[in-house]
N, C-alpha and C positions, 0 to 999 in steps of 0.2 A: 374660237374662244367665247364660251358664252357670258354675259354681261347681262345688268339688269340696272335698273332706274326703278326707286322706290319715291313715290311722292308722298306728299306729307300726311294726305286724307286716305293714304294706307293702297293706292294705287301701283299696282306693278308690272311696268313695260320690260319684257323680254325679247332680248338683240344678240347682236354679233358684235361682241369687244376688238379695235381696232385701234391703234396707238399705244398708250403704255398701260400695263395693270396697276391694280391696286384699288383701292379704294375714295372715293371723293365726297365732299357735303357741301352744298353750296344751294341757290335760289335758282331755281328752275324759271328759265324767258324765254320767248322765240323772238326771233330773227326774219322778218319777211325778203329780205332780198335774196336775189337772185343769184349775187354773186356779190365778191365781197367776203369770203370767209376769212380769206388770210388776214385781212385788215381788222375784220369781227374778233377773230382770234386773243391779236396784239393791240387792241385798244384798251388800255386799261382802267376803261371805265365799266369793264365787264369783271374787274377784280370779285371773286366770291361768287360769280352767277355759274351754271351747269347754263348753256346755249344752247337750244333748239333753231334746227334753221330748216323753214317751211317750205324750201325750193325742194325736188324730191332729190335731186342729182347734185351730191357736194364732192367736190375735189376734181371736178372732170378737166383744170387747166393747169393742175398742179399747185405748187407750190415755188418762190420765187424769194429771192433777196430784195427786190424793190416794192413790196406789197405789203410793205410793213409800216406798222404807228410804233411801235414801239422796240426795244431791244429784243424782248420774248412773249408767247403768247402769257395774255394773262387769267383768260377764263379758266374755271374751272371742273369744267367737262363740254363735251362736245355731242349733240342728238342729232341724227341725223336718219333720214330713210334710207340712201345708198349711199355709200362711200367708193367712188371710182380707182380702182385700182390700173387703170390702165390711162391716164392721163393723157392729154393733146394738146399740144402749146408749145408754140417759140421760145417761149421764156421757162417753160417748165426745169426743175430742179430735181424736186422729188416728189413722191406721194404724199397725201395729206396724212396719212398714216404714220409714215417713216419722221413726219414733222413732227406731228404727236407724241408720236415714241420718244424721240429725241429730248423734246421738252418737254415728257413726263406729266399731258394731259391724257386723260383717258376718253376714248371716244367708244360708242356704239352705235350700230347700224340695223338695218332692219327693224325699222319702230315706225310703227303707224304714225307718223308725226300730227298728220289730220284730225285725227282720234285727240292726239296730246295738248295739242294748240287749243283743241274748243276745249278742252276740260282746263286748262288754265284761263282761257276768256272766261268760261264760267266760273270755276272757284277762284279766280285771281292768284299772285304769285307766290307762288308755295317752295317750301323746304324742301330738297330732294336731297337723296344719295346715290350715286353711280357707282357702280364695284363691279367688281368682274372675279369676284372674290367669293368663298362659301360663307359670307358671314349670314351666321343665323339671323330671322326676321327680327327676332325679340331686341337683337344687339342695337339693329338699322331704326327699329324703330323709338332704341334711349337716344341715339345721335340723332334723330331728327326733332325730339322733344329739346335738344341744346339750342344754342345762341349762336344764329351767324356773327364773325366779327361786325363788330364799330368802328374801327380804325382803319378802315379801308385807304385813307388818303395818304395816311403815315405809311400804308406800306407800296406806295406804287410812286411816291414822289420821287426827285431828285435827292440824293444824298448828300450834295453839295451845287454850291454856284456856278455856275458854269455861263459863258459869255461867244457869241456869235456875232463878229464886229461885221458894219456895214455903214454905209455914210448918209443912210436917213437919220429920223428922230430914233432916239435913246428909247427903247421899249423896256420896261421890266418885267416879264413874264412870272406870274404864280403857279408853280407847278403843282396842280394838285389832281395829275394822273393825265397829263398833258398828251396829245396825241402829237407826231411828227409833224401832220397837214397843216399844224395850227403856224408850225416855227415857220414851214416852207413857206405857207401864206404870209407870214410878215417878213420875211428874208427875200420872197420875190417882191419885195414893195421897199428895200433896200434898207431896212431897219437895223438901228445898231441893238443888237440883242443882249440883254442878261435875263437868265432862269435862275428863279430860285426855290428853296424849298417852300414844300406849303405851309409851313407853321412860322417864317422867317417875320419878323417884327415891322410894324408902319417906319419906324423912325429907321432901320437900316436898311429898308426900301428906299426909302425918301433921299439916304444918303450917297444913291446911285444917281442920281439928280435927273428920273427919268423924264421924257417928256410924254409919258403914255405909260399907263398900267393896262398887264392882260391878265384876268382872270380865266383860267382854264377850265378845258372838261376835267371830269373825274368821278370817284364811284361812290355809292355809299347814298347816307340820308347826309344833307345839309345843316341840320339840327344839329348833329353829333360836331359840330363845328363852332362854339361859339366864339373860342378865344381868335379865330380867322375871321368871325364876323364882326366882329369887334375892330380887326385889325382894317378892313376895307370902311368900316365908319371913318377912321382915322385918317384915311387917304385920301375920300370923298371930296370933293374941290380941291383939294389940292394939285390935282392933275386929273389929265383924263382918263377916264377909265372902260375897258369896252370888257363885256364879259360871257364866253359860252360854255352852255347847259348846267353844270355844277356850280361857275363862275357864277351866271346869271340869279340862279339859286341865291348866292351868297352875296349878290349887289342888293337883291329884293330882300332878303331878309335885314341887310344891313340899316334900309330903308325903312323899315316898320311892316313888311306884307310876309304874309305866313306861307310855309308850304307844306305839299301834305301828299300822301303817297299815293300813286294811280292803281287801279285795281289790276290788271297787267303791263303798265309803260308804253312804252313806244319804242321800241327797237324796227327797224327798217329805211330803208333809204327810197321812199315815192310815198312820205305825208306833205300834203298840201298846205301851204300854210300862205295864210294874205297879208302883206305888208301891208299897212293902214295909211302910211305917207305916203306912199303912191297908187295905191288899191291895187297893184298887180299880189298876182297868187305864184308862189315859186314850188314845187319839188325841194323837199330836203332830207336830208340824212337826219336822223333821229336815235336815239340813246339814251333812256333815260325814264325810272322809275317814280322821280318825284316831279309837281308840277308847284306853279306857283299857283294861289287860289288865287280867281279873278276880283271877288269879294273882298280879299283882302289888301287891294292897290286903293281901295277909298280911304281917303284923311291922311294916305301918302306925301311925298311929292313925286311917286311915278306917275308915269302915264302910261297905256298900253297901247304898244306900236305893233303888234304881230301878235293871229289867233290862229289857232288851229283849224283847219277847215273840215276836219272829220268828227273832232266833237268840243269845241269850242272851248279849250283851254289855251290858257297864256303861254304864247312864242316869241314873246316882246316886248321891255318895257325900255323908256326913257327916264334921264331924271328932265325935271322940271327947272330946276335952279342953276345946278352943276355938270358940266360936261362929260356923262356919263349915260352906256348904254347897254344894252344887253341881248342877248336872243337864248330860247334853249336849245336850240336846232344845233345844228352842226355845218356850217358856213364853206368850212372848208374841205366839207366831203368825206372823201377815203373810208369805204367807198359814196358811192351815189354822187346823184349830181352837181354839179358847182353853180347853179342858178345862183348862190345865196352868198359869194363871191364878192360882189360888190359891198357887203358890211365889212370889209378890213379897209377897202377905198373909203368908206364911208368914217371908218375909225381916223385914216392919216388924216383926211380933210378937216375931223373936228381937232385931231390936235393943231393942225396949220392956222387953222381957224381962232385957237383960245393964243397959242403964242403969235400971230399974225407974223409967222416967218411959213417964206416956202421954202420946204425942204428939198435937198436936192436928189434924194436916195428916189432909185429908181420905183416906177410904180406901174404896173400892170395897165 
């Protein structure tokens, strides 16, 4: 089945269509890990991206029921150099193909991916279209002069509240495109859980009498967001608050520091990044198209606890007054490594710390 990939600067990669047809429009990124696809998949902070993933061999362990972040995959198409049709794994289920299909993304295969990667490092993140379709060029190139959605967060949240009892502190999670690792990680630290949606209001937050707010991953620009950041001003001392990638986004903004789009992101799970309170450097998983400017935490009350070690942008702030903290990274993995682990320990300790009760809920 042949497929194609239309980029925005009028670029046209020609493949082999593999999952489902049709037609797709989304933000063309890559992916440097090695593995990890089915997680890249169902993260749904890939809502609206077309994914490139720069390992040359995707699908060689299958596909699986425990390799998931979320209900279904959320990207919106899938590049790849080879797609293995003959899988090898314990755990294997089905082909990555047969997943595709299933859930109605469309993949193709056979694409210089090398080629695709530098011309996105060099022109930065561009509009594509993936089809596997005869649509004439004239047609692909009005749908690429259109407007990816805004709303990204409204559509990948929770639709409603929903609660995860345990007998630590009272967590209240903001779902705004939440991955599973994040819940796992505060459930294996015996936290009593509620999720809410992301647009849910300070005052019926507050009225869950949490002893810990979590600000979640999620997709989109943070700008598009202000009635949320308005809502975490609101919350700010009031309790503590820890917050990743999108979260973080929306703690620094709520704070007065700006953020502003990276010319290709950071997708992959082995960037370096240096904690400042201890100067050790950890491996982390990464995700994510907008950064906080460093220039912009002056005349804050952040402070900047974690930089990037490949091109020195913000992976870290503190507040200064308020018990509150943040990273852009991805803490809890899925995939890559869990060096970065220790910031949910780091979360229970400052709420034990602000209420000066030790909790009894179990802890890693």
């Amino acid at each position: 089945m042949r497929a194609r990939l239309i980029l925005e600067d009028g670029t046209v990669y020609e493949g082999t269509g593999f999952g489902a047809t049709g037609e797709s429009f989304g933000e063309i990124v890559f992916n440097t890990g090695m593995t990890g696809y089915q997680e890249i998949l169902t993260d749904p902070s890939y809502y609206g991206q077309i994914v490139t993933m720069t390992y040359p061999l995707i699908g060689n362990y299958g596909v699986n029921i425990d390799d998931v972040e979320s209900s279904k995959p959320h990207a919106f198409g899938f590049v790849v150099r080879e797609s293995a049709d003959y899988p090898s794994n314990w755990r294997n289920m089905e082909r990555i193909a047969e997943y595709l299909e299933r859930n109605g993304i469309i993949g193709i295969s056979g694409v210089d991916t090398r080629s695709l990667v530098r011309r996105i490092r060099q022109r930065g993140t561009m509009k594509a279209v993936l089809t596997t379709l005869d649509t004439p060029m004239e047609k692909i190139q009005e749908t690429l002069q259109g407007s990816l959605p805004r709303d990204q967060v409204a559509r990948v949240t929770t639709a409603s509240v929903y609660r995860c009892p345990g007998d630590g502190p009272r967590i209240v999670a903001m779902d705004f495109g939440m991955k599973e690792g994040v819940l796992r990680s505060l459930l294996a630290r015996g936290c009593d859980l509620t999720v809410v949606p992301a647009h849910t209001k300070a005052e019926e937050i507050l009225n869950w009498h949490p002893h810990g707010i979590m600000l979640s991953n999620g997709p989109g620009d943070p700008a598009d967001l202000p009635d949320i950041v308005d809502t975490v001003k609101q919350l700010l001392g009031k309790v503590p608050i820890f917050g990743i990638c999108m979260g973080h986004q929306l703690l620094s903004l709520a704070c007065g520091a700006k953020t502003q789009k990276l010319k290709f992101g950071h997708h992959g799970s082995n960037h370096p990044v240096k904690d400042l309170t201890n100067g050790r450097v950890y491996i982390t998983s990464q995700n994510h198209e907008y950064q906080v400017t460093k220039e912009s935490l002056e005349g804050t009350d952040l402070e900047l606890t974690h930089v990037n070690q490949n091109d020195g942008t913000v992976e870290g702030v503190r507040h200064k007054i308020h018990p509150a903290f943040s990273v852009q990274y991805h803490p809890e993995a899925r995939p890559g490594p869990d060096d970065s682990d220790y910031l949910f320990d780091r979360f229970m300790d400052m709420i034990e710390k602000h209420y000066e009760i030790p909790f009894v809920g179990g802890r890693n």
